[in-house]
C-alpha positions in Angstrom: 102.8 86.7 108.9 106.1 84.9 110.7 108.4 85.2 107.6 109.9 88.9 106.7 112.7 88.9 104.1 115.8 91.7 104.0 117.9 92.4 100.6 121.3 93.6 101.1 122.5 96.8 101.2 125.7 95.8 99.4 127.4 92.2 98.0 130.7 91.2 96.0 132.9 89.0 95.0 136.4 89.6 95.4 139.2 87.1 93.7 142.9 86.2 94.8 143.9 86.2 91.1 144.7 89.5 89.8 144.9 90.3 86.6 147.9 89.9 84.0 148.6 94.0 85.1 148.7 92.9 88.9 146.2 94.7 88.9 142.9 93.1 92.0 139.9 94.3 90.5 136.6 94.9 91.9 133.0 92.7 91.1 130.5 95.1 93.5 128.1 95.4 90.4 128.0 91.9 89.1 124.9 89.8 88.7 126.8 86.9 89.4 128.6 86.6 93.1 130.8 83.6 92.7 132.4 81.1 95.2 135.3 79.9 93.1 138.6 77.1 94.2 141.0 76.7 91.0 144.4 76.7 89.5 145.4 79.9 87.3 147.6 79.2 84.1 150.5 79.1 86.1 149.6 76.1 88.3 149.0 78.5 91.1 145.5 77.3 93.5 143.6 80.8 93.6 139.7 81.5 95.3 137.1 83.8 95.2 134.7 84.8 97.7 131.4 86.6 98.9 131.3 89.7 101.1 127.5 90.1 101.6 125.9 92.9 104.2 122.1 93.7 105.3 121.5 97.3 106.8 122.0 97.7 110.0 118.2 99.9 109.9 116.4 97.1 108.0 117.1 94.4 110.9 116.8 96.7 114.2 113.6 97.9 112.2 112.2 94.4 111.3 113.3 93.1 115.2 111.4 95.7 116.8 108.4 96.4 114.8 107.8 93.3 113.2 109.4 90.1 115.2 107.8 88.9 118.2 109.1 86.3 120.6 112.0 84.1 119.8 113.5 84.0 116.1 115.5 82.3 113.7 117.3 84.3 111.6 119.3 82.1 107.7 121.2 83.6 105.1 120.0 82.5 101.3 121.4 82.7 97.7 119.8 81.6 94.5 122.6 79.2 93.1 122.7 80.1 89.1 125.0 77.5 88.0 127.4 74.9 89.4 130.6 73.5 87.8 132.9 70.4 88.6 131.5 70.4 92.0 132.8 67.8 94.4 130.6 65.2 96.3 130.8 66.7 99.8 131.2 70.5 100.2 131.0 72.9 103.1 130.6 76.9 102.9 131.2 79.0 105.8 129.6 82.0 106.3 132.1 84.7 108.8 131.8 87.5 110.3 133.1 90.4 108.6 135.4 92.8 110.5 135.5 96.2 109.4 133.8 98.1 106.8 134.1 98.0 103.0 132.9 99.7 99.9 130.9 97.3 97.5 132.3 99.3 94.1 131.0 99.3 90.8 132.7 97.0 89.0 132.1 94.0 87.2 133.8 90.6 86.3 135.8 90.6 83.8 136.4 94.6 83.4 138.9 95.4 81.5 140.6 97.5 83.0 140.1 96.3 86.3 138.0 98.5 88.0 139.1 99.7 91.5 136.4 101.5 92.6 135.7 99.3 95.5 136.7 96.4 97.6 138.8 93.5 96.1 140.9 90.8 98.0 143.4 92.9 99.1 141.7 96.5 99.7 138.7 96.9 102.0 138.0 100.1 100.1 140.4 102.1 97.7 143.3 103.5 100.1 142.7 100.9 103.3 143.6 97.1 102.8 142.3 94.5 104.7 145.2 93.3 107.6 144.6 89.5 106.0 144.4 89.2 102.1 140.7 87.8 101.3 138.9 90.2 104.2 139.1 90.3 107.5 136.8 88.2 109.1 136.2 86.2 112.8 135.7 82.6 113.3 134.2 82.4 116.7 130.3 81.8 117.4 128.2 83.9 115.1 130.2 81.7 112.3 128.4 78.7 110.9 128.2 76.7 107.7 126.2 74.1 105.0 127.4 71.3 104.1 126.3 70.0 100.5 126.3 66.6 99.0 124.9 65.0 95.5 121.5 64.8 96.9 121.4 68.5 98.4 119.4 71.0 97.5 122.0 73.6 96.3 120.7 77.0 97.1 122.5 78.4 100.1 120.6 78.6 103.8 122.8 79.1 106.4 121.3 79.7 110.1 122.6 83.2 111.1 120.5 83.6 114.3 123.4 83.7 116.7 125.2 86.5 113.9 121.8 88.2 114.7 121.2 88.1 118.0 124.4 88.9 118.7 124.4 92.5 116.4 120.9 92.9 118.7 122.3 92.5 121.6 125.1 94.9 120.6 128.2 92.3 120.8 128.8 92.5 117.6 129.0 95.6 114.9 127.2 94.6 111.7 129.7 94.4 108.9 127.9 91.3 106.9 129.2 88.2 106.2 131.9 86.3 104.4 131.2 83.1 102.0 134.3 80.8 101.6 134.6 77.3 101.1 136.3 74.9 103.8 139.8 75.8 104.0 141.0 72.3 102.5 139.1 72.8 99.4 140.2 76.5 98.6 143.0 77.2 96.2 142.7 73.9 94.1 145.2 72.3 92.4 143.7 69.8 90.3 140.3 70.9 89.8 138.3 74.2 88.8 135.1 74.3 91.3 132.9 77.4 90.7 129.4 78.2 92.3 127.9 80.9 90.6 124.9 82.8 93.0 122.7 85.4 92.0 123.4 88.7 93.2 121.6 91.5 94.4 121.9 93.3 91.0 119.5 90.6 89.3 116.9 90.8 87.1 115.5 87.8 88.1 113.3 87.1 91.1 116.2 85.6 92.9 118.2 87.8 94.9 119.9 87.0 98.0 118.3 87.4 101.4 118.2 87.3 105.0 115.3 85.9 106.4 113.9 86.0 109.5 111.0 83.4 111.1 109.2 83.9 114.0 105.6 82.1 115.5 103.0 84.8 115.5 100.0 82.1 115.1 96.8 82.7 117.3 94.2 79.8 117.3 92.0 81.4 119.5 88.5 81.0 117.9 85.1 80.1 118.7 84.3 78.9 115.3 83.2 75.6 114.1 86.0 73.8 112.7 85.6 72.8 108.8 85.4 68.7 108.9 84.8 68.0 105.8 86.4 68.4 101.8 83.2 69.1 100.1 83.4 72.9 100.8 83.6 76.2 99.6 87.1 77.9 100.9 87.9 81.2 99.3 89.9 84.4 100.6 87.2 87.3 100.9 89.0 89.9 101.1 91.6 89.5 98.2 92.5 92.8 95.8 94.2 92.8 92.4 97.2 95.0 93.8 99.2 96.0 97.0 101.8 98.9 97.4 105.1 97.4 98.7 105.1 98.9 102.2 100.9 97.2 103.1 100.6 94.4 105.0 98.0 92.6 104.0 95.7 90.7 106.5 94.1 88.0 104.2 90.8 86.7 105.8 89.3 82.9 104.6 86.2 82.1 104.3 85.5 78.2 105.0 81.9 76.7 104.7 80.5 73.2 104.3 78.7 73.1 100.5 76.4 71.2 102.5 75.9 72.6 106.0 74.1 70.5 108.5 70.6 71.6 109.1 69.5 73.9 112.1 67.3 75.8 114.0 68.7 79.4 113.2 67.2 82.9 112.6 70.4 83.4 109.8 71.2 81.3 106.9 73.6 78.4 107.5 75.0 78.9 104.2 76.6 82.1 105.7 78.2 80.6 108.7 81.4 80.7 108.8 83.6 78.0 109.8 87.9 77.8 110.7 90.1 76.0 108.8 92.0 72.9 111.2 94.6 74.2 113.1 97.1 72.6 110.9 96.8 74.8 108.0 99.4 76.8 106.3 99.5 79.5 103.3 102.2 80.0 101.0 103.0 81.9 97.9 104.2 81.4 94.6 105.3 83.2 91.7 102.6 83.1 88.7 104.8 83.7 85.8 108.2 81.4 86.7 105.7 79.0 88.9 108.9 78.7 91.9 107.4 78.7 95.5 108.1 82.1 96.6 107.4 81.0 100.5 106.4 78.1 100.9 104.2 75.8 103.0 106.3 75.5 106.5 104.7 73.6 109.4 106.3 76.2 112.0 105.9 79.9 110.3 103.3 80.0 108.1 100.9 78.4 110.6 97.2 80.5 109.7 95.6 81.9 112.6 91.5 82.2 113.6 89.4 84.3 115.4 86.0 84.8 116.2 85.8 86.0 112.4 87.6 83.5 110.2 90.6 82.3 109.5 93.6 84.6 108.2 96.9 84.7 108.1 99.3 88.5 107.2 101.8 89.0 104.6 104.3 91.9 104.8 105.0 92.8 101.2 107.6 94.3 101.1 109.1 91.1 101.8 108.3 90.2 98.1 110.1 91.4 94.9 108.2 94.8 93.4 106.7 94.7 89.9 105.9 91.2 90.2 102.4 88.7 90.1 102.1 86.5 92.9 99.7 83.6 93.3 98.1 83.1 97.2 97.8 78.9 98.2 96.7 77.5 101.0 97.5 73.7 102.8 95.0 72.0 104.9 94.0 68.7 105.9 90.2 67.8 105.3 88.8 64.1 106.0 91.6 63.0 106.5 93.7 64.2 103.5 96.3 66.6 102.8 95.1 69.4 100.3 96.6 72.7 98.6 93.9 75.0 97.4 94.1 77.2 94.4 91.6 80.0 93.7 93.8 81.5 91.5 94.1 84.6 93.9 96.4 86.1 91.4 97.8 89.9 93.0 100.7 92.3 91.9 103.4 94.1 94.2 103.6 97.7 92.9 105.9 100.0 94.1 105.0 103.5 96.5 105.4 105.8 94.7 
C-alpha cells in the first residue's frame, strides 16, 4: 500500500469574538472546527480559526517504517456545511509556533470554558505573543484556492511542512487554518466553513496523509487480455484488527483459457492483471470512496504469484465495514470490479 493516513493528536477552533463577559473561550472538544470571517452585533469584522496538530511519533513512525522513497505528504478536512461563501477563496495552512493545549471546551459553552487554548492564550497562564496564534509564513506555508466549481473538502500539500519536521528544521507544532488576510474580519458578509473535527462520529475526520510509490511489476505471469474472466481476491477474510496489514492477493483467469499442452489444468493458471490497475476502497454503509482509485499510489503490484496490492488498516476508521474494488483496463475498456469483498476493522483489544 502507498497511502497511510494519520488522525490528530489535538484540533480547535479558537474565535476573535469573546463573549458578552470578555470572556475568549475555548472549542478543543467540538465536533465542528470552523473557519469563520464576519461582523459581530456591533459592526466589528471578527474570525475564527483552526489550530490542527499530528504526533510527532505517528509521522517519524510512519516515515521510517512504512514510507519508502520520495513522498508527498496533504492535509484534509471533511467540509460539514458551507454558508455565504464567496466565488474565489484561499485557506492557508501555517506553521504553528509554540505549543498549546487543545481544552475541553465546546462552542457555545456557557460559561466559556477556559480550559485550553483560545485566540488569545496558547494554554491557560501563557498567551500567544500575536492574538489568533503564533504562527510562520515562510516555506512549509501553502494554501487552496476554491472557486464555484471546487470540490470543497480541504487538501492542502504539506510535504515541505514534513520534510522539513524530518529533517529536524522545524519543531512540529501543527498547523494553522486562516482565510486570506483580505477576506478575514468581514464587514459586509458572514462566511462560515464548518469542517469535521477529530471528535466526530462520523467517518470523516481530519487527516494527514501521506503517498508514496511502493508498486513492483516484476512478474513472469501471463498478462490477463481479455474481459470474459474470472478476477476475485483469494485470500480475503471477514475481519482485520486495526494494527494488520493486509496483503490482498488476486486471482485473474481467462473463463476461457486457450488450450495447451500441460501436465496441470489451465483453468488453474494464474494470470496478472495489466500494469495499469488500481484498488481502492469504499465505505459499505455511507457508499463515499474511502481511498480511491489514483493512477500514482494505488498502483497494484505482481509477482511470480499473482497480483496484490497491501492495505495498512489502521489507516481506516475502527468499527467500520469496508467494501475492497479494483480498476483495470480489459480489451480495451476501463472496468471497476465488485465482488462484494465486504470486511470490518475491529479494534486490538
Amino acid at each position: 500500500m502507498a497511502i497511510y493516513r494519520i488522525y490528530p493528536e489535538k484540533n480547535a477552533t479558537i474565535l476573535s469574538e469573546p463573549n458578552a463577559a470578555g470572556v475568549y473561550g475555548n472549542a478543543g472538544l467540538d465536533e465542528i472546527l470552523e473557519v469563520r470571517s464576519y461582523p459581530d452585533d456591533d459592526g466589528i469584522g471578527r474570525s475564527s480559526r483552526i489550530l490542527i496538530k499530528f504526533s510527532d511519533r505517528d509521522i517519524t513512525s510512519a516515515l521510517s517504517t512504512k514510507v519508502s522513497g520520495s513522498y508527498s505528504a496533504s492535509l484534509h478536512l471533511y467540509l460539514a456545511d458551507g454558508i455565504q461563501l464567496p466565488q474565489d477563496y484561499i485557506l492557508e495552512a501555517h506553521s504553528i509556533s509554540g505549543s498549546w493545549l487543545q481544552g475541553t471546551g465546546k462552542l457555545g459553552d456557557s460559561p466559556a470554558n477556559t480550559t485550553g487554548v483560545t485566540w488569545i492564550d496558547r494554554k491557560p497562564g501563557s498567551k500567544w505573543l500575536t492574538p489568533g496564534c503564533d504562527f510562520v509564513n515562510d516555506d512549509n506555508s501553502s494554501s487552496q484556492t476554491f472557486t464555484l466549481l471546487s470540490n470543497l473538502d480541504v487538501d492542502i500539500d504539506v510535504t515541505n511542512y514534513i520534510t522539513s519536521f524530518e529533517g529536524g528544521s522545524i519543531d512540529n507544532d501543527g498547523f494553522l487554518l486562516k482565510f486570506q488576510d483580505s477576506l478575514e474580519n468581514e464587514l459586509t458578509s458572514s462566511i462560515n466553513l464548518k469542517y469535521f473535527s477529530s471528535n466526530t462520529s462520523t467517518i470523516f475526520p481530519p487527516y494527514l496523509e501521506l503517498k508514496w510509490d511502493d508498486s513492483n511489476y516484476n512478474s513472469s505471469l501471463n498478462t490477463l487480455d481479455t474481459d470474459i474472466a474470472n478476477i476475485t481476491i483469494k485470500n480475503h477474510k471477514e475481519k482485520y484488527i486495526d494494527s494488520d496489514v493486509a496483503r490482498f492477493r488476486l486471482s485473474a483467469r481467462p473463463k476461457y483459457p486457450v488450450r495447451s499442452f500441460t501436465t496441470s489444468s489451465i483453468y488453474l493458471t494464474e494470470n496478472k492483471l495489466p500494469e495499469n490497475s488500481y484498488w481502492g476502497i469504499k465505505d459499505e454503509y455511507s457508499e463515499e470512496m474511502i481511498i480511491d482509485f489514483d493512477t500514482q499510489f494505488t498502483k497494484i503490484s505482481a509477482d511470480n504469484t499473482s497480483s496484490y496490492f497491501d492495505v495498512y488498516m489502521d489507516t481506516l476508521q475502527p468499527e467500520r465495514y469496508y467494501r475492497l474494488l479494483v480498476k483495470t483496463t480489459l480489451d480495451g475498456s476501463s472496468v471497476v470490479l465488485d465482488n462484494k469483498n465486504v470486511f470490518k476493522v475491529v479494534r486490538n483489544g
